[in-house]
HTML snippet that shows the backbone in 3Dmol.js (N, CA, C, O; Angstrom):
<script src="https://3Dmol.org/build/3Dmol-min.js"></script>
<div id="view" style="width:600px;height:400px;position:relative"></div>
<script>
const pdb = `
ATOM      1  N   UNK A   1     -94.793 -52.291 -85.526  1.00  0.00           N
ATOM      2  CA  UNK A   1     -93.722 -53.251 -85.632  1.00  0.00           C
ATOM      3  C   UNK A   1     -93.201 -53.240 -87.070  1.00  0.00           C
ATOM      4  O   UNK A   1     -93.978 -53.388 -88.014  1.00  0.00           O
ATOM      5  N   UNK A   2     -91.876 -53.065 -87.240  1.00  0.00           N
ATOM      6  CA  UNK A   2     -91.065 -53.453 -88.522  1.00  0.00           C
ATOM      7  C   UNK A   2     -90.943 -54.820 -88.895  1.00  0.00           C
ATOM      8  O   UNK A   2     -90.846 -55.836 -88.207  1.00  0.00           O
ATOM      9  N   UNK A   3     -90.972 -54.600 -90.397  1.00  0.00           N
ATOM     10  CA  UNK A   3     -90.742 -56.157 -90.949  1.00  0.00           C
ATOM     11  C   UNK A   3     -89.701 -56.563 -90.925  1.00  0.00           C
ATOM     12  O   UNK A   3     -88.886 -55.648 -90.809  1.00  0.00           O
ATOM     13  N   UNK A   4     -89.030 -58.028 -91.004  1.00  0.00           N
ATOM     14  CA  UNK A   4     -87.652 -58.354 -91.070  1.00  0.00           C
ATOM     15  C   UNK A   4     -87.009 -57.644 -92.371  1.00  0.00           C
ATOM     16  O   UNK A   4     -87.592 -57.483 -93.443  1.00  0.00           O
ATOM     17  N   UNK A   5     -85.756 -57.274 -92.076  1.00  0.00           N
ATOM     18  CA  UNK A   5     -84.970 -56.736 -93.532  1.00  0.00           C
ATOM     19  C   UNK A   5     -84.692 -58.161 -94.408  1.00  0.00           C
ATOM     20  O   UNK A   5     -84.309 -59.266 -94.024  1.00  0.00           O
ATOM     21  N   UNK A   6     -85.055 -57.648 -95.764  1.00  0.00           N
ATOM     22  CA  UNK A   6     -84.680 -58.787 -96.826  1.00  0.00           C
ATOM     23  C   UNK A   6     -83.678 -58.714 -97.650  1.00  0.00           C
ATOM     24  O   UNK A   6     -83.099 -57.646 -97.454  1.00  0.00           O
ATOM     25  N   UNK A   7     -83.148 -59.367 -98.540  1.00  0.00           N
ATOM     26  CA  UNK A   7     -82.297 -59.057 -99.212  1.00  0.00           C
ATOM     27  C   UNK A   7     -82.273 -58.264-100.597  1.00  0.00           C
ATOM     28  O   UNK A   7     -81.346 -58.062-101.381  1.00  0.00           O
ATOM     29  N   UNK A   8     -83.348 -57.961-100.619  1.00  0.00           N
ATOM     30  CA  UNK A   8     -84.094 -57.037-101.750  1.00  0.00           C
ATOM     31  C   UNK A   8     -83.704 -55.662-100.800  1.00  0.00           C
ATOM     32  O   UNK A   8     -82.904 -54.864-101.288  1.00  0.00           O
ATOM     33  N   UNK A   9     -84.298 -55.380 -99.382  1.00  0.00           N
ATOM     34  CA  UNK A   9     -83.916 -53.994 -99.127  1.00  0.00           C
ATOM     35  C   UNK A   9     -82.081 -54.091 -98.718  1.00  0.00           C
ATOM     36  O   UNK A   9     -81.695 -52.987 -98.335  1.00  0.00           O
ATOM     37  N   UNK A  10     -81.485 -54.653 -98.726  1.00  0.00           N
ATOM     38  CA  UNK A  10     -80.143 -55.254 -98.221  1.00  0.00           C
ATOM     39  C   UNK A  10     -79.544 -54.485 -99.652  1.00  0.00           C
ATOM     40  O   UNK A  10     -78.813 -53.511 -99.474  1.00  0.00           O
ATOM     41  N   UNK A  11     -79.860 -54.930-101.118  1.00  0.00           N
ATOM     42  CA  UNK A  11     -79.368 -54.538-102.151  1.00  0.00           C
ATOM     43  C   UNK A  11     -80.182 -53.515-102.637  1.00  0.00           C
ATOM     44  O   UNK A  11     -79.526 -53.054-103.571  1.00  0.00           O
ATOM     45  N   UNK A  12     -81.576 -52.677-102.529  1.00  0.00           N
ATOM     46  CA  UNK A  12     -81.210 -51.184-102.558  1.00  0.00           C
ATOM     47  C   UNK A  12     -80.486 -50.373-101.696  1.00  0.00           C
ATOM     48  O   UNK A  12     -79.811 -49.469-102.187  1.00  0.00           O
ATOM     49  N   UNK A  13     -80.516 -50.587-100.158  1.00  0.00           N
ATOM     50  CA  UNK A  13     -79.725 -49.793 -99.818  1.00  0.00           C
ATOM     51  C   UNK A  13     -78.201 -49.694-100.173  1.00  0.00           C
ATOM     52  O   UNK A  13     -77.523 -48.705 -99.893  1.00  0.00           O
ATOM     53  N   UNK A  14     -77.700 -50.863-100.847  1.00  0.00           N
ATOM     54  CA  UNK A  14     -75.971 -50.552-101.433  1.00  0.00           C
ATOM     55  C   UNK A  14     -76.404 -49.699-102.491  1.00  0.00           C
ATOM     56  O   UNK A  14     -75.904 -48.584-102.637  1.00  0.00           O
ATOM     57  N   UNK A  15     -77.349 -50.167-103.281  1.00  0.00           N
ATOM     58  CA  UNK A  15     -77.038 -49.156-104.574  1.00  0.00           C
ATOM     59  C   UNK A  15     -77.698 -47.446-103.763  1.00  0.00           C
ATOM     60  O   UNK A  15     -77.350 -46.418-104.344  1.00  0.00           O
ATOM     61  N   UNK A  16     -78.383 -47.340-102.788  1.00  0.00           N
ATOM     62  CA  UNK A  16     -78.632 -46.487-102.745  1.00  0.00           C
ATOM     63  C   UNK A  16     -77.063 -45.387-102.036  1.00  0.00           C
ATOM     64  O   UNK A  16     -76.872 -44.185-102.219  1.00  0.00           O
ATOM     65  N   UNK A  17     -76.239 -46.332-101.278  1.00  0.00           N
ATOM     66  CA  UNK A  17     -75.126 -45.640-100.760  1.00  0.00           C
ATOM     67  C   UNK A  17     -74.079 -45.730-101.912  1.00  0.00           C
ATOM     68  O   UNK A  17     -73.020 -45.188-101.597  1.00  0.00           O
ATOM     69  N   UNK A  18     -74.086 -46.018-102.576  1.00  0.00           N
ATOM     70  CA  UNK A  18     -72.798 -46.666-103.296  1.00  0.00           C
ATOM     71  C   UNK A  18     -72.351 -45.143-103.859  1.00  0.00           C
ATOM     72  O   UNK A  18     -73.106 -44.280-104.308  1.00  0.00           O
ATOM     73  N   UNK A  19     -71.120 -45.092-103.722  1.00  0.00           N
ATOM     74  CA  UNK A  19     -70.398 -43.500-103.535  1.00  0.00           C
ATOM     75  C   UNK A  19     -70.291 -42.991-102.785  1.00  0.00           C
ATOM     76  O   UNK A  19     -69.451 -42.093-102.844  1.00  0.00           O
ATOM     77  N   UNK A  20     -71.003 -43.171-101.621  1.00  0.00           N
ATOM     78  CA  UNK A  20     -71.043 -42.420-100.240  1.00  0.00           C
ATOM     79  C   UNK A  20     -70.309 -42.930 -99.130  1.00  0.00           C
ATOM     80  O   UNK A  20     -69.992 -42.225 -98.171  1.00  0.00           O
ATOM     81  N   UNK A  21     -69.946 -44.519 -99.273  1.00  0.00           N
ATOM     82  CA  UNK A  21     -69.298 -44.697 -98.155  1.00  0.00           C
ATOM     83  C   UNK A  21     -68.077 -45.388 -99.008  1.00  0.00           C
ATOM     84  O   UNK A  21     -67.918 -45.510-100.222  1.00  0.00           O
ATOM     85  N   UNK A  22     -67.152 -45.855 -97.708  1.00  0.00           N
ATOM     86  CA  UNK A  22     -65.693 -46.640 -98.433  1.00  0.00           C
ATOM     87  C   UNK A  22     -66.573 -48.128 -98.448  1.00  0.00           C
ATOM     88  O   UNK A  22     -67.496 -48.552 -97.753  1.00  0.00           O
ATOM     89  N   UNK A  23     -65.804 -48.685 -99.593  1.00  0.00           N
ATOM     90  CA  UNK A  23     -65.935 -50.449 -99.000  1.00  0.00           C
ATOM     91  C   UNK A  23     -64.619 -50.728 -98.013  1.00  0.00           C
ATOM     92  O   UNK A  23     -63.424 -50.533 -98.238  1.00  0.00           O
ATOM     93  N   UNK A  24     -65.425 -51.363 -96.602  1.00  0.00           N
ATOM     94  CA  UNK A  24     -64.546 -52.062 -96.309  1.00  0.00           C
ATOM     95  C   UNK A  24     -64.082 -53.276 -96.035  1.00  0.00           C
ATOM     96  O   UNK A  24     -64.859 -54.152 -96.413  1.00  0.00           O
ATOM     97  N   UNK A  25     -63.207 -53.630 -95.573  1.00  0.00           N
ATOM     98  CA  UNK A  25     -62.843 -54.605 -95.720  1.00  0.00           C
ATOM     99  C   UNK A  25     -63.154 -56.089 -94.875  1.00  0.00           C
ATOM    100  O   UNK A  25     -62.928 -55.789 -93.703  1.00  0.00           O
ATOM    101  N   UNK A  26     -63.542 -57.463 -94.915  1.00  0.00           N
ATOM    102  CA  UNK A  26     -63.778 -57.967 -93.734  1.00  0.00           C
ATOM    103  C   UNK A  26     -62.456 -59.073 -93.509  1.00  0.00           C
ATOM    104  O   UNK A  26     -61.586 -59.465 -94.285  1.00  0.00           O
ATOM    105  N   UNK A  27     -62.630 -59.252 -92.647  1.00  0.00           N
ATOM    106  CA  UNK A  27     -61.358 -60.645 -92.121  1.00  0.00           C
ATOM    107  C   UNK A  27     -61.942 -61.727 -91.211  1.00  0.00           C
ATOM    108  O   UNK A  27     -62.989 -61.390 -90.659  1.00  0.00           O
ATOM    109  N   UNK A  28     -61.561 -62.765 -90.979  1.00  0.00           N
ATOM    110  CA  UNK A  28     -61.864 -64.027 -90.550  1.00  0.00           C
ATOM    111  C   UNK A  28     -60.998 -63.945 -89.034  1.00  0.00           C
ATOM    112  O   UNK A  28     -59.782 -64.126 -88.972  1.00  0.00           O
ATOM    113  N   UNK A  29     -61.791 -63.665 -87.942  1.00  0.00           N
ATOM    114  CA  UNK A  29     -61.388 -63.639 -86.219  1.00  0.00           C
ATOM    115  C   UNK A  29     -61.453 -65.129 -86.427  1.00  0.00           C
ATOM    116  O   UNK A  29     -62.451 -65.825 -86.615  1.00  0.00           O
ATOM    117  N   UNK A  30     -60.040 -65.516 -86.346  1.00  0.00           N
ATOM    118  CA  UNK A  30     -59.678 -66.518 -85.981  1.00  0.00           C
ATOM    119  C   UNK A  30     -60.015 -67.374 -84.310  1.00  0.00           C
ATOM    120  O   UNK A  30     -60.529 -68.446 -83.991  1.00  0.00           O
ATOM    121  N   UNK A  31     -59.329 -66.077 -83.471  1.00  0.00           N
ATOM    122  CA  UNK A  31     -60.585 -66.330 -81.785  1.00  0.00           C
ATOM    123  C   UNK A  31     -61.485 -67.331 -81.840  1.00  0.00           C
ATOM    124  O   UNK A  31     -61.403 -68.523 -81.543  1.00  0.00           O
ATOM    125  N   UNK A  32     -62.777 -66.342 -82.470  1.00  0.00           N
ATOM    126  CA  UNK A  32     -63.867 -66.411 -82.619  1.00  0.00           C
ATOM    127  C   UNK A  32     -64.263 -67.626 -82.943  1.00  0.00           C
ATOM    128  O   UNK A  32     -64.961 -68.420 -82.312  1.00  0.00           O
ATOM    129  N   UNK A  33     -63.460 -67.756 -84.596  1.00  0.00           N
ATOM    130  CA  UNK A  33     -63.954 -68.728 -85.035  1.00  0.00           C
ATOM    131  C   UNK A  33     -64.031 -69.949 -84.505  1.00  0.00           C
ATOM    132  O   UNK A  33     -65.039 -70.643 -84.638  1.00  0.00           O
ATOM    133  N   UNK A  34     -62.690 -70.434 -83.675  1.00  0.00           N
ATOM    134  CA  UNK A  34     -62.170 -71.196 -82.551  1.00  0.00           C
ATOM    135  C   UNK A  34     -63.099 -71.309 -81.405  1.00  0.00           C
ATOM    136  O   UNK A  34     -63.194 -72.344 -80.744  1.00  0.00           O
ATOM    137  N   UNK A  35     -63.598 -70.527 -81.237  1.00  0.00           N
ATOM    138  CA  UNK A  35     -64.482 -70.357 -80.108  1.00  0.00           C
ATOM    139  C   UNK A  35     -65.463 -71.041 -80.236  1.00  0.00           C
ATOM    140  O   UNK A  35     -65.770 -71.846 -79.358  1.00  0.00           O
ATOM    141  N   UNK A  36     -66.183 -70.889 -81.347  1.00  0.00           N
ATOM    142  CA  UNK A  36     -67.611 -71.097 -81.536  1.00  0.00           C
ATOM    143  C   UNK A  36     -67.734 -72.167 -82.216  1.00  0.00           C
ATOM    144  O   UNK A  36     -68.484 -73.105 -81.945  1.00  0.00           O
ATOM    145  N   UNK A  37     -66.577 -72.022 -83.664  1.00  0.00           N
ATOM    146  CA  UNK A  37     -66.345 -73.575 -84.626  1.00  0.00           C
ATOM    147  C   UNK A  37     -66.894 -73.206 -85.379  1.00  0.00           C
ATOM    148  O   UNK A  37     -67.539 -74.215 -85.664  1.00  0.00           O
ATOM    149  N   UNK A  38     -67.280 -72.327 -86.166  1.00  0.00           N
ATOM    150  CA  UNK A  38     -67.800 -72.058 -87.167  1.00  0.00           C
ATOM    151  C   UNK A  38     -67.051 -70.086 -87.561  1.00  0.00           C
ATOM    152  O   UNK A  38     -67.026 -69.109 -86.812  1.00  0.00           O
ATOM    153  N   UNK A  39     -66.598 -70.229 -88.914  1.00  0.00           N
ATOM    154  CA  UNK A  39     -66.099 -69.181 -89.681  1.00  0.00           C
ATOM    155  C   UNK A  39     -66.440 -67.739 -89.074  1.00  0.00           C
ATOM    156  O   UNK A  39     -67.627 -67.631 -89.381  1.00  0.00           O
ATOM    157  N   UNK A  40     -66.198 -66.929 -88.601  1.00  0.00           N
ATOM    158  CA  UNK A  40     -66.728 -65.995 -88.118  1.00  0.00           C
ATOM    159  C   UNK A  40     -65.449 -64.834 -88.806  1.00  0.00           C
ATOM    160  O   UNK A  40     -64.223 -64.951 -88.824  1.00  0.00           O
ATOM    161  N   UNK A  41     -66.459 -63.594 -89.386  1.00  0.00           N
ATOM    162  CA  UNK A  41     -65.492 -63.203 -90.035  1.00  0.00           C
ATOM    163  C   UNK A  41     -65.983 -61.318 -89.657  1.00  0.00           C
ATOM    164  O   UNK A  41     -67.090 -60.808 -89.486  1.00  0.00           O
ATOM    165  N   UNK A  42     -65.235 -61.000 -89.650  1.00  0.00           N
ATOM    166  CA  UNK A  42     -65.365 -58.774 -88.737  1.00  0.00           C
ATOM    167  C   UNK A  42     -65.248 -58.068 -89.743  1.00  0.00           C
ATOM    168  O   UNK A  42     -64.188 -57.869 -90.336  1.00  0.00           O
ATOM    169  N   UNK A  43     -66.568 -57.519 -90.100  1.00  0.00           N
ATOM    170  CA  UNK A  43     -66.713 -56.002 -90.919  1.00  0.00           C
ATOM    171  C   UNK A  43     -65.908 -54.847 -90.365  1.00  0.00           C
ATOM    172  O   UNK A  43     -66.082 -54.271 -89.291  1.00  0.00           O
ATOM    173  N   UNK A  44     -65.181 -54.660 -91.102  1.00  0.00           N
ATOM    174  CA  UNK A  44     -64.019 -53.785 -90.388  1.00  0.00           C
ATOM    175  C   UNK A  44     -64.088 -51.805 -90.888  1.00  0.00           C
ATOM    176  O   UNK A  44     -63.388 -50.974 -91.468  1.00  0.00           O
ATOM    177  N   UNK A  45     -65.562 -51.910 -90.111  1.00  0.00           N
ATOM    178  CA  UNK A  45     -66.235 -49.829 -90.387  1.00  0.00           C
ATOM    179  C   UNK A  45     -65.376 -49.171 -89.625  1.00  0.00           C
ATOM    180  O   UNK A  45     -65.973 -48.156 -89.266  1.00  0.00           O
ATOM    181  N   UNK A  46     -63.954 -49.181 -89.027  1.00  0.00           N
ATOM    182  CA  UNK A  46     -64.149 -48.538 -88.448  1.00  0.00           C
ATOM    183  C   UNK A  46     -62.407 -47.572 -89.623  1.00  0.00           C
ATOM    184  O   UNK A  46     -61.696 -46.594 -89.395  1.00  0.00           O
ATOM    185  N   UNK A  47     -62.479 -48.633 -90.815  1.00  0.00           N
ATOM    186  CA  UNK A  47     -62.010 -48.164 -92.193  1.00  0.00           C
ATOM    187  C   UNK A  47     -62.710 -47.046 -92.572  1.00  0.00           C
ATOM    188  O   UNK A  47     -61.823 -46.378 -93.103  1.00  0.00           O
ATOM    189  N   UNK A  48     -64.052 -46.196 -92.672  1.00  0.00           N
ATOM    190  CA  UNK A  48     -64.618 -45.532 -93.153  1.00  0.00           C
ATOM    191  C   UNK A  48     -64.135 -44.203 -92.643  1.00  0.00           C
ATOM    192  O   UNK A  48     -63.789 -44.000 -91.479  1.00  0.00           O
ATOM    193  N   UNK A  49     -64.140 -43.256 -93.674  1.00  0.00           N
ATOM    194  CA  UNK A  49     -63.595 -41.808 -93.466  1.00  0.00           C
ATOM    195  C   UNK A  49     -64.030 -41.327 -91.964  1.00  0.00           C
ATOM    196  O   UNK A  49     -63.294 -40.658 -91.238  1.00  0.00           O
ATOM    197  N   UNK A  50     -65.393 -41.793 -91.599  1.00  0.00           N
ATOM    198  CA  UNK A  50     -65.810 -41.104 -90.014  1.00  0.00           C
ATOM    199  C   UNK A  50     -65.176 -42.307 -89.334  1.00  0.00           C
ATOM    200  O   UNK A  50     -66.029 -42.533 -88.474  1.00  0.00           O
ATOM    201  N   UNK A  51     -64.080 -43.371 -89.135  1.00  0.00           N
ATOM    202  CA  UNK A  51     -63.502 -44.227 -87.859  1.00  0.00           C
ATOM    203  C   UNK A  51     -65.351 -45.059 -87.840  1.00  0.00           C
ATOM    204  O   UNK A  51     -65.614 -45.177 -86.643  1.00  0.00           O
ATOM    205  N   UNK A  52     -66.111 -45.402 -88.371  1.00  0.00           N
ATOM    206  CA  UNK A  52     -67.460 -45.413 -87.685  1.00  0.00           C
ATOM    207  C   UNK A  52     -68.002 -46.198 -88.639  1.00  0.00           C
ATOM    208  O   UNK A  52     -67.621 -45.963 -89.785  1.00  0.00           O
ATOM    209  N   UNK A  53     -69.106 -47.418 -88.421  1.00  0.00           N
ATOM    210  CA  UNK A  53     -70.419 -47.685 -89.380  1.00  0.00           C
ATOM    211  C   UNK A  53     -71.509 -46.534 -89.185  1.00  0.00           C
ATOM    212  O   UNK A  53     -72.362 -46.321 -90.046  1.00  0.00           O
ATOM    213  N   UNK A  54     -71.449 -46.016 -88.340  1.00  0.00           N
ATOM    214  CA  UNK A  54     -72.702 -44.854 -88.302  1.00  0.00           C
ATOM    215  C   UNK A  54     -72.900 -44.311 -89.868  1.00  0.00           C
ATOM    216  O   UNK A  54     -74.031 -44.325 -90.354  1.00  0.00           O
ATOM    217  N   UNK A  55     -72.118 -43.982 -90.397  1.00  0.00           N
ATOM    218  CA  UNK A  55     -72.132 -43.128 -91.933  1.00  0.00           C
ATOM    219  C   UNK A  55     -72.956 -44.223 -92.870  1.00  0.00           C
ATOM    220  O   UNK A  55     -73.876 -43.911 -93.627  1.00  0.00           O
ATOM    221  N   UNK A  56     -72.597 -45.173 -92.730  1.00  0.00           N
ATOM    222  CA  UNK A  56     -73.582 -46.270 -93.770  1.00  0.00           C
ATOM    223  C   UNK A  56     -74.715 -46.271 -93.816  1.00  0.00           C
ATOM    224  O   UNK A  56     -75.469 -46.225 -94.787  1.00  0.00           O
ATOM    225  N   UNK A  57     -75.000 -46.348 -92.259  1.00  0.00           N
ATOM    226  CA  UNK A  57     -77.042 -46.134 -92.170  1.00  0.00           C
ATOM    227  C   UNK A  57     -77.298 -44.943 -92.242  1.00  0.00           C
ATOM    228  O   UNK A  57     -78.413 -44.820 -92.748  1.00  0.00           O
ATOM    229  N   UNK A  58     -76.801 -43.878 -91.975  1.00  0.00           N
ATOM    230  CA  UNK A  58     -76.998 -42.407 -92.194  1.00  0.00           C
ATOM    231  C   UNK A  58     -76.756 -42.375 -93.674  1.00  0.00           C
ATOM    232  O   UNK A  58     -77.766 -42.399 -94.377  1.00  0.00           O
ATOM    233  N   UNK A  59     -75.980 -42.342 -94.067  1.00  0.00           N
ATOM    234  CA  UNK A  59     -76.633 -42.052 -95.885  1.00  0.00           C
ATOM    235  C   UNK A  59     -77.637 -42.971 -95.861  1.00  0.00           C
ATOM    236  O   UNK A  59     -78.574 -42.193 -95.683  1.00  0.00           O
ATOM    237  N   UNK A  60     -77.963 -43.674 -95.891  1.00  0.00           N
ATOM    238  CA  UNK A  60     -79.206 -44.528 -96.383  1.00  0.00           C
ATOM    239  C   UNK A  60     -80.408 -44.031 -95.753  1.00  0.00           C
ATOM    240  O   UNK A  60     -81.465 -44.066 -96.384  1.00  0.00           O
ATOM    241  N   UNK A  61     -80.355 -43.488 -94.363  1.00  0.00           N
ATOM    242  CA  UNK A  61     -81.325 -43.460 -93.867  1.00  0.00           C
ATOM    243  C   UNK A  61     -81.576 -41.979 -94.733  1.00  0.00           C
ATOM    244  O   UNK A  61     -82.689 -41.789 -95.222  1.00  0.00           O
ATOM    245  N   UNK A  62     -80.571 -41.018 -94.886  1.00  0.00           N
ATOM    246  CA  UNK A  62     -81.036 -39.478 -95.987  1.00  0.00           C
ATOM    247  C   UNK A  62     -81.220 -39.665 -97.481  1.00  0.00           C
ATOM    248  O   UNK A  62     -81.969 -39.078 -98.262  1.00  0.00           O
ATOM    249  N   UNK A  63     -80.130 -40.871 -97.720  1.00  0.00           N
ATOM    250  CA  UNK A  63     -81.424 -41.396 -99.155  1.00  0.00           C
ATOM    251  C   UNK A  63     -82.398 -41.956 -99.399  1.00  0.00           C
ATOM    252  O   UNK A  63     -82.486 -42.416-100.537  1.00  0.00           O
ATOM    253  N   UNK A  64     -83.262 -42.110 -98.678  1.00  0.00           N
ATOM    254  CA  UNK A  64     -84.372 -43.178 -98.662  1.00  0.00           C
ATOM    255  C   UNK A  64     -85.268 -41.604 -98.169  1.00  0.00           C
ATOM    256  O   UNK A  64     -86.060 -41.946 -97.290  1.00  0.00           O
ATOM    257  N   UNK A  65     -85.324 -40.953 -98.280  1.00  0.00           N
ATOM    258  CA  UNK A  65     -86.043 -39.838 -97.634  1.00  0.00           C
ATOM    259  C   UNK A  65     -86.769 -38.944 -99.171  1.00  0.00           C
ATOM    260  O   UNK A  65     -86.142 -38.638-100.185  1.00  0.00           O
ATOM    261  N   UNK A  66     -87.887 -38.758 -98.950  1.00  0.00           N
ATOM    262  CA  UNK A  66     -88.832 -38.039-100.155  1.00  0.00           C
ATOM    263  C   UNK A  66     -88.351 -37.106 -99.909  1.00  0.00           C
ATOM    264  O   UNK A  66     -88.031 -36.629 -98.820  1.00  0.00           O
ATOM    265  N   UNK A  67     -88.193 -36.536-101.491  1.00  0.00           N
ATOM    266  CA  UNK A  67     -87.959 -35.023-101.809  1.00  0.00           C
ATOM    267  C   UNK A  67     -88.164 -34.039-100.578  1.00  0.00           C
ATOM    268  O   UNK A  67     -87.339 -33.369 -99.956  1.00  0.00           O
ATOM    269  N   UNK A  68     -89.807 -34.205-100.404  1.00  0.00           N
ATOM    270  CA  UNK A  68     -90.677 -33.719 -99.814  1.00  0.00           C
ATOM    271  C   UNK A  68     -89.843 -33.389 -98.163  1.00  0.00           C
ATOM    272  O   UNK A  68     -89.727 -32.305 -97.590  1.00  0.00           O
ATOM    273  N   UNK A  69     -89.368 -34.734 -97.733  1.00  0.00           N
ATOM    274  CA  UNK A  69     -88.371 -34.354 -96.210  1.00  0.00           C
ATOM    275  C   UNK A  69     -86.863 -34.014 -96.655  1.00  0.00           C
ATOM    276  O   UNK A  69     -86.056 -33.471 -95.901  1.00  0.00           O
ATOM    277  N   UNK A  70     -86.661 -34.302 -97.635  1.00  0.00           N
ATOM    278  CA  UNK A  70     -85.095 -33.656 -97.917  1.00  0.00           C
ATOM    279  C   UNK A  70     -85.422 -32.035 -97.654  1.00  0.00           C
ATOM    280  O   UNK A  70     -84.978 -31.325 -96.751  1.00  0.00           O
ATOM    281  N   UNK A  71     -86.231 -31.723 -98.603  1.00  0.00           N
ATOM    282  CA  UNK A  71     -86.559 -30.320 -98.193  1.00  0.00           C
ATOM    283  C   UNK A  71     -86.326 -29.561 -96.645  1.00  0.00           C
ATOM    284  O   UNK A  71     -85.635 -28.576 -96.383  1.00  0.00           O
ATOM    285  N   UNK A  72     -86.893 -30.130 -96.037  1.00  0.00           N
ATOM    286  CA  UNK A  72     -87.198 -29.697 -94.294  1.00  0.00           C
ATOM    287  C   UNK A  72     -86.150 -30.078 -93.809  1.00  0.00           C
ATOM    288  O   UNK A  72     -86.261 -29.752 -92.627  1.00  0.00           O
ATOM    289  N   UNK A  73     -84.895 -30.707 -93.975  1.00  0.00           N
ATOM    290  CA  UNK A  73     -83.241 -30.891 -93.514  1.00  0.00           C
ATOM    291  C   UNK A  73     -83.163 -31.939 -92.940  1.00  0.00           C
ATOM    292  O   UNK A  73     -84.144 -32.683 -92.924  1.00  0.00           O
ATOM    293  N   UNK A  74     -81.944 -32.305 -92.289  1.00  0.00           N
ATOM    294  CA  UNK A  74     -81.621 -33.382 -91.662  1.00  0.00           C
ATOM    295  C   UNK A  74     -80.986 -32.924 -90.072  1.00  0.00           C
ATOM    296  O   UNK A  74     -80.059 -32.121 -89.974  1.00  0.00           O
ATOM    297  N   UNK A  75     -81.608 -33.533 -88.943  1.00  0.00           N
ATOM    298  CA  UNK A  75     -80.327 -32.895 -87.651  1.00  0.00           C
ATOM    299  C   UNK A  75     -80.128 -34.504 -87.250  1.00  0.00           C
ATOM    300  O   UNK A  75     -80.885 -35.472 -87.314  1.00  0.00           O
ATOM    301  N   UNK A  76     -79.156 -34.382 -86.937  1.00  0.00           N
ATOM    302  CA  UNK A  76     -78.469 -35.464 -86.014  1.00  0.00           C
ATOM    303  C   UNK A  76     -77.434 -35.616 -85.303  1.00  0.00           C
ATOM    304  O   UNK A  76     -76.600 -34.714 -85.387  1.00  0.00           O
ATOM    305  N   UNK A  77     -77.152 -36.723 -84.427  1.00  0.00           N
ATOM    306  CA  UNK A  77     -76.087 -36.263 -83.100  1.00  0.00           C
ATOM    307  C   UNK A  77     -76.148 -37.686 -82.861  1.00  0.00           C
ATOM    308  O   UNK A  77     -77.035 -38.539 -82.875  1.00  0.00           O
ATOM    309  N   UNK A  78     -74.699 -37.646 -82.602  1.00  0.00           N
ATOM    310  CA  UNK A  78     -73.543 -39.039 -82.072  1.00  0.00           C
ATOM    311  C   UNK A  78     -73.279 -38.829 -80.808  1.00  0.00           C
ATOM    312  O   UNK A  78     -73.041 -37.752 -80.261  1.00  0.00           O
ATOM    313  N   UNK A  79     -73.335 -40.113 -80.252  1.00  0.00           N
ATOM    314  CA  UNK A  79     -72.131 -40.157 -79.345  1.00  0.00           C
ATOM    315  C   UNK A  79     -71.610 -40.999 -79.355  1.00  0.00           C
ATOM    316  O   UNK A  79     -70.613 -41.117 -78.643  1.00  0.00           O
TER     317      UNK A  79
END
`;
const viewer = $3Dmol.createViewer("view");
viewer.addModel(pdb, "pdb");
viewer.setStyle({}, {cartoon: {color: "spectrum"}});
viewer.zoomTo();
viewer.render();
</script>
């Protein structure tokens, strides 16, 4: 079992992507907010050069990787 993410790993992984992805942008779903009554606001990945958040956890998940597995490569596949 994994531990909850904290905000300690929340802020290495930015510095660990930072250059690698776009910032984007968020906005306030008005809908939503209406809906529920409370501020609700949309990370808007799909700004990032791949249309996608996939690229955010994928660099992070290949920077967070020892020398040692950088070595031996990376494969991966979307759909």
């Amino acid at each position: 079992m994994t531990s909850a993410t904290t905000l300690a790993d929340i802020r290495a992984a930015r510095e660990r992507i930072a250059g690698k992805v776009e910032r984007t942008p968020t906005v306030q779903s008005q809908s939503l907010t209406d809906r529920v009554g409370q501020p609700i606001h949309l990370k808007l990945e799909h700004h990032q050069t791949t249309g996608a958040f996939k690229l955010r956890g994928a660099s992070n998940a290949i920077a967070s990787l020892s020398p040692e597995d950088k070595t031996r490569g990376v494969v991966a596949a979307s759909t």
